[in-house]
PLY file of the C-alpha trace (Angstrom):
ply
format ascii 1.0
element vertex 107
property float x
property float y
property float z
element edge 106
property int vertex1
property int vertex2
end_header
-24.36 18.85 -76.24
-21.81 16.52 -74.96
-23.19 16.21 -71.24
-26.74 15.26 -73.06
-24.98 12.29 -75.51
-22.60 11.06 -73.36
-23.84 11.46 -69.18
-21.49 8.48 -68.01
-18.92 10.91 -69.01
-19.31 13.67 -67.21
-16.26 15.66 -66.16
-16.23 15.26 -61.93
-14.76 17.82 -59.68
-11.91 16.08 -57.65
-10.30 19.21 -55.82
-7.46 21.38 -56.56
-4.03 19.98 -57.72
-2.79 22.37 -54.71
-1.55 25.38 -57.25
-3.51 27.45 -59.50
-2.67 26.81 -63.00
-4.35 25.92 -66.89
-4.23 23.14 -69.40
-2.19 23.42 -72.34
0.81 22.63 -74.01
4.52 24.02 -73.40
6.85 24.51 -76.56
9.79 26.60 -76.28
9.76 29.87 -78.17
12.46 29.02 -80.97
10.32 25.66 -81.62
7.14 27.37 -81.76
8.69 29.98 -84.21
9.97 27.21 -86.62
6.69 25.64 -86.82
4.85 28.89 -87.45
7.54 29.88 -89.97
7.97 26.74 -91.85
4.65 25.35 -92.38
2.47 27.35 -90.41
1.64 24.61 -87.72
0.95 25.93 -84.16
2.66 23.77 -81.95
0.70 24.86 -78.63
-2.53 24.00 -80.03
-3.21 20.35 -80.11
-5.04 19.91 -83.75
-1.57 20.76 -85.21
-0.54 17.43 -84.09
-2.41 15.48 -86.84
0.04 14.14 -88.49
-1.75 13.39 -91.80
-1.61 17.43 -91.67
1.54 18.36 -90.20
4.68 16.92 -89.68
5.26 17.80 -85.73
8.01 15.25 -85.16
10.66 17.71 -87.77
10.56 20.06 -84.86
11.05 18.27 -81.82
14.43 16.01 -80.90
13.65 11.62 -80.93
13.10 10.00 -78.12
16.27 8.60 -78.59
17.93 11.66 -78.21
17.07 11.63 -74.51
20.12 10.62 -72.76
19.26 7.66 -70.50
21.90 8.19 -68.07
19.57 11.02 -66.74
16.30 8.59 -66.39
16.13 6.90 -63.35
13.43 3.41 -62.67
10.24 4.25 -60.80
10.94 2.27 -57.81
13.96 5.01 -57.16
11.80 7.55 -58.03
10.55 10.24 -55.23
7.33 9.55 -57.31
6.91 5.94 -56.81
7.04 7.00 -52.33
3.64 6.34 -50.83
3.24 9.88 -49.78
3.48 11.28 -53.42
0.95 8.32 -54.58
-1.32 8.75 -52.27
-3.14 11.10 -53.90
-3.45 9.49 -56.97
-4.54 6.03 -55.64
-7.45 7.87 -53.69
-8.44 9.22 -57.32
-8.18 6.46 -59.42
-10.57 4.07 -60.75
-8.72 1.38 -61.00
-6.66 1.31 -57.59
-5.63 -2.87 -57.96
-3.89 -1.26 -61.46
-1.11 -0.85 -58.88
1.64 -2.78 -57.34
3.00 -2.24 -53.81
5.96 -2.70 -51.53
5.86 -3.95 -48.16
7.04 0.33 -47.52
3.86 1.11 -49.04
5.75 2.68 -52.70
5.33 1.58 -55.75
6.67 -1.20 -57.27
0 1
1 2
2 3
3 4
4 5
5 6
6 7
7 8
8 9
9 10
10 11
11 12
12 13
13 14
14 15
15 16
16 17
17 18
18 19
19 20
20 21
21 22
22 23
23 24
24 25
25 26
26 27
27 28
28 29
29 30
30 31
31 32
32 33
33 34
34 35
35 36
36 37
37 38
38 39
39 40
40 41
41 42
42 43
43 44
44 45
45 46
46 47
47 48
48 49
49 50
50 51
51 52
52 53
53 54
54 55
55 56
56 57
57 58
58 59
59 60
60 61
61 62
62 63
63 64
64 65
65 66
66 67
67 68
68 69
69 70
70 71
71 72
72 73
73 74
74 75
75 76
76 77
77 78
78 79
79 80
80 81
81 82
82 83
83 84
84 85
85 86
86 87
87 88
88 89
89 90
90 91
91 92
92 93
93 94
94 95
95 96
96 97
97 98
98 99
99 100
100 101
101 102
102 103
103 104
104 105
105 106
């Protein structure tokens, strides 16, 4: 049905992430309890997210709570290193989305 509405999107095979794995969302065991329990929301599944149904966010910590002593910037980042972006600028369909170092890493 999709496929025959909407061709130009398409999924496309781009080869394997290197690991075997599946798609889905992670939420600890005591979360996913207290969202069962309370209002019966099922916080793997991705419709419970809908917040004019639910209320997700009384389960989870802010954003603020995050302490930001344990973030780091991109550019220090073993993700922002050529090697590890390689990949993804091969992919991507928008490679000048990007900003580069001289070192080839990200800026």
């Amino acid at each position: 049905w999709f496929l025959s509405r909407y061709p130009d999107n398409a999924p496309e095979w781009l080869g394997s992430v290197g690991y075997p794995g599946r798609e889905g969302i992670f939420v600890q065991g005591p979360t996913r309890t207290r969202g069962l329990r309370d209002g019966g929301a099922h916080l793997e599944y991705y419709g419970c997210y809908n917040g004019s149904w639910f209320q997700p966010s009384t389960y989870f910590a802010a954003h603020t709570d995050i302490p930001t002593s344990d973030l780091q910037n991109c550019s220090t980042s073993l993700m922002s290193t050529a090697a590890y972006l390689a990949p993804v600028v091969q992919w991507t369909p928008d490679p000048d989305g990007f900003d580069f170092a001289p070192d080839g890493g990200l800026i």
